[in-house]
C-alpha positions as CSV (number, residue, x, y, z in Angstrom):
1,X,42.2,92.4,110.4
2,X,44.4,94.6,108.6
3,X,46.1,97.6,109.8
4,X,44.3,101.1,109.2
5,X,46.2,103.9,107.9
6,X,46.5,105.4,111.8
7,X,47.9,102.4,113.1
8,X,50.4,102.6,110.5
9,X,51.3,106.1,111.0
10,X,51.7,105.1,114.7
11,X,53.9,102.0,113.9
12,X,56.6,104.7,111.4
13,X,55.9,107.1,114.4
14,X,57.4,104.1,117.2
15,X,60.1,103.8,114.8
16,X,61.3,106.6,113.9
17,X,61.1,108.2,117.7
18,X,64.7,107.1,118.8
19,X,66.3,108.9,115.7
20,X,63.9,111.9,116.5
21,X,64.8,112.1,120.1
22,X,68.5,112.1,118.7
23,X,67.8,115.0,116.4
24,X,65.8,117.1,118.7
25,X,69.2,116.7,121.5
26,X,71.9,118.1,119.0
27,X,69.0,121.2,118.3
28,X,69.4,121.9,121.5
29,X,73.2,121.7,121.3
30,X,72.8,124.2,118.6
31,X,70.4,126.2,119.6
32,X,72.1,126.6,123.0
33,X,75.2,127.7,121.0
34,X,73.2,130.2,118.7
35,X,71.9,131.9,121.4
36,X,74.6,132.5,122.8
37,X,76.6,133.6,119.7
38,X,74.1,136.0,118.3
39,X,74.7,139.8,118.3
40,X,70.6,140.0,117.7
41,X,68.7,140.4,120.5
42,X,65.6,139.0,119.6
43,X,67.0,136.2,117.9
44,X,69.5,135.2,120.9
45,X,65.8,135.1,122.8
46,X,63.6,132.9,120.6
47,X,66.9,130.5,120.2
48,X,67.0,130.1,123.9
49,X,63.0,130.0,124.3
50,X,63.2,127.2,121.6
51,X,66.4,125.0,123.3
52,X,64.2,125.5,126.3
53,X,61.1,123.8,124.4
54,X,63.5,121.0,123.0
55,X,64.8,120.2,126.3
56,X,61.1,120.0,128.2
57,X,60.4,117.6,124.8
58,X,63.4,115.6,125.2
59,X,63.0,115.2,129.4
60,X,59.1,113.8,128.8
61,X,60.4,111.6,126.0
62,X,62.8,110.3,128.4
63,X,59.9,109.6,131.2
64,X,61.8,112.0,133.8
């Protein structure tokens, strides 16, 4: 039986998840280091609120 389209996108999604999970760690380095480098208010916030998000991503990619 061949492989539907899904099962593809899943096999490219398996794949490609160590190099994502690599990205998504220096964001956080960055995004860390924008917020606390930014004279904006705002900004510094939704930096930190997003280095937050990437690091709850990167602990349940990790299985801890």
């Amino acid at each position: 039986m061949p492989d539907s389209p899904n099962q593809k996108a899943n096999a490219r999604l398996i794949a490609s998840a160590p190099d994502l999970l690599e990205a998504l760690r220096l964001a956080e380095i960055e995004l860390n280091t924008a917020a606390e480098l930014l004279h904006d208010a705002q900004a510094s916030e939704n930096c930190a609120q997003r280095a937050i998000e990437a690091r709850a991503a990167i602990t349940k990619a990790e299985g801890n």
